[in-house]
N, C-alpha and C positions, 0 to 999 in steps of 0.2 A: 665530444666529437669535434667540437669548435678547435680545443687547443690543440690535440691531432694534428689537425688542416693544419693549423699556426706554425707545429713545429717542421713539419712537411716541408709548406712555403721557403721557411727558412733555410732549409737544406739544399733545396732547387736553386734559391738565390745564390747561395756559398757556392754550390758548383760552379754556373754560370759564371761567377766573380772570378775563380780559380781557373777557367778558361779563359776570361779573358786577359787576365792576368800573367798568360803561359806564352800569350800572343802579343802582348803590350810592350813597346818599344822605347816608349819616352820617358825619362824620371820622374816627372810628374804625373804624368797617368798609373804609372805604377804605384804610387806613395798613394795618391789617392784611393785606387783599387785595395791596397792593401789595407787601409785604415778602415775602409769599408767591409773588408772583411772582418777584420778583430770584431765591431762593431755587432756583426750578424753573427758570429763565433760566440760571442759573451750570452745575445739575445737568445740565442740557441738554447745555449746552456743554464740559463735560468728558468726557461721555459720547461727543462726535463724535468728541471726539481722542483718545482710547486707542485705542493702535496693537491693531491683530488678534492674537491670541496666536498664535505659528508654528507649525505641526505639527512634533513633537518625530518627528528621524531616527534609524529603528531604525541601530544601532553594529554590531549582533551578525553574526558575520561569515555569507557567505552565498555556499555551493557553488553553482558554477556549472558544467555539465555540458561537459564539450568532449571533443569524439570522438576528436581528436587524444594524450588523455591515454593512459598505455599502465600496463595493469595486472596483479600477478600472482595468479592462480587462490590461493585458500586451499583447499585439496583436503582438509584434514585438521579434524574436526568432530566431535561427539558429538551423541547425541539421545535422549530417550527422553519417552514420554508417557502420561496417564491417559485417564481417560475424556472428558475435555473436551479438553483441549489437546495442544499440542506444545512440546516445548522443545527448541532447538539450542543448543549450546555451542560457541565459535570461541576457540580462543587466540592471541589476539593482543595484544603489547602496545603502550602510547602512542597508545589510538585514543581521538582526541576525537570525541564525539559532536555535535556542532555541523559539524564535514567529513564525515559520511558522506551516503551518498544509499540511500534504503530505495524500494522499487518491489515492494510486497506486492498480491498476487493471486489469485484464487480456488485458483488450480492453479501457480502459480509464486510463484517468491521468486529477489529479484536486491536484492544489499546492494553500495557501494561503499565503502572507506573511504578516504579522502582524508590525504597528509601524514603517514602511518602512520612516523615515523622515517627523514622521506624518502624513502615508499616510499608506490605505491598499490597497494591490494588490492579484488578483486573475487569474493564469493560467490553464487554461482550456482545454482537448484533448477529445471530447467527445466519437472520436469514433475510434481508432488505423487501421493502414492497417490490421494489423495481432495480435497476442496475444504477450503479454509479460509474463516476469515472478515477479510479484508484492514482493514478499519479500527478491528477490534480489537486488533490483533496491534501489541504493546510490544520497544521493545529496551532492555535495559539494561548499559550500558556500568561495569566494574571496572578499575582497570588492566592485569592482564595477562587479559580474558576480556570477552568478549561475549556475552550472552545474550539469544535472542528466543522472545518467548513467542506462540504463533501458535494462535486459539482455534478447533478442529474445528467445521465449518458443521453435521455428523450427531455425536450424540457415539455412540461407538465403538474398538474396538482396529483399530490400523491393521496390516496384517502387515508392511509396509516403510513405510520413507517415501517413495520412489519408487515411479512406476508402474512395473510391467512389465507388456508384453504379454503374455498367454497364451500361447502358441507349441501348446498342442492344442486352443485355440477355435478352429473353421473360421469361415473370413470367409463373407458371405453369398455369392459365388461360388461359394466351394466346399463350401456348400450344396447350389446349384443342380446342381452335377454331385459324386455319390458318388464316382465314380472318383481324384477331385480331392483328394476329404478320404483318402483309403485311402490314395494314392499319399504325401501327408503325411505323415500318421501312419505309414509305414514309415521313411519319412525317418527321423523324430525317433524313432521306435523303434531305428534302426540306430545314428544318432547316440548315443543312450545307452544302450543296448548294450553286452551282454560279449561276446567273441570266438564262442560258440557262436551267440549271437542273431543275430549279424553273420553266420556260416554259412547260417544257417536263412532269414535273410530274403532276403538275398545269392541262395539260390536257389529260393525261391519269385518272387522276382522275375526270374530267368533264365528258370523254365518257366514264367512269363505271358506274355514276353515272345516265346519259343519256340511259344507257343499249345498248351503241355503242359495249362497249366492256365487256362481265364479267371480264376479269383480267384488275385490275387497273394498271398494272405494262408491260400488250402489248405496248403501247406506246412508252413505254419508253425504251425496249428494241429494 
């Protein structure tokens, strides 16, 4: 766009000059006019012919994702964090960071790394305790270690780094019906349970079931 203007300019001037030059009366204002012109004439005309300068092609190599590729889980990891952030640590070595592919998300994190000693590897988080913040989150690559630093969207202590369900939060179903949440909650009382408890609940659930007692749960209080 620049040279455009440039060559533009030029042609305004040449006009200009050519008028004045049409009106100029004295022999030295004319010589000079005209020397001025050749001048702008020549500039012109060098200015057409320089070739366009080419858009310089990035070299740096560039992953490309294919589905067909087959890759092995890195299952083994460290972590720990402060009040801001998170940090994972992966040992692995020979990873260049130019072949990985990073896929950062409020509640997930999916790393691949490409060419790994002839080998692909793929790390996996499918489901966060809490949110992160994805366009801040850094990796930084050592030889035998990989570290990513992932900045907490709330700052706070996390209790794991995955979610887990609650397993004695009642869903809103079994809200709706008490029977629902009691009959659970024996459940997962039995389940963790010692052998006495497993007694106890084991037959307050016989006599509700026998209609000894409606509340499955007399028994055992």
């Amino acid at each position: 766009m620049a040279a455009a203007d440039g060559v533009e300019g030029l042609a305004l001037d040449l006009d200009e000059l050519k008028h004045l030059q049409s009106v100029a009366k004295r022999p030295r204002v004319l010589s000079l006019i005209s020397s001025e012109i050749q001048k702008l004439e020549k500039l012109s005309k060098d200015a057409t012919s320089v070739s366009p300068v080419p858009t310089p092609i990035s070299t740096a190599p560039k992953v490309i994702s294919n589905p067909a590729l087959s890759y092995s889980t890195v299952a083994s990891f460290s972590w720990d964090q402060d009040n801001d952030k998170l940090k994972i640590y992966i040992s692995l070595e020979g990873v260049d960071q130019e072949k990985m592919e990073t896929d950062f998300k409020p509640m997930s994190v999916d790393v691949k790394f490409h060419d790994v000693q002839g080998k692909n590897y793929r790390f996996s988080l499918s489901k966060l305790n809490k949110e992160i913040v994805p366009e801040k989150c850094k990796v930084m690559v050592k030889p035998t270690r990989v570290t990513f630093t992932l900045p907490k969207a709330s700052k706070g202590s996390w209790l794991d780094l995955l979610y887990k369900e609650d397993k004695f939060k009642p869903s809103v179903e079994k809200e709706k019906d008490p029977m629902a949440g009691i009959m659970d909650l024996m459940k997962n009382m039995y389940d963790e349970g010692d052998e006495e408890m497993k007694r106890t609940i084991a037959k307050a659930w016989s006599d509700a079931r026998s209609g000894k007692s409606a509340d499955p749960l007399k028994g055992y209080n």
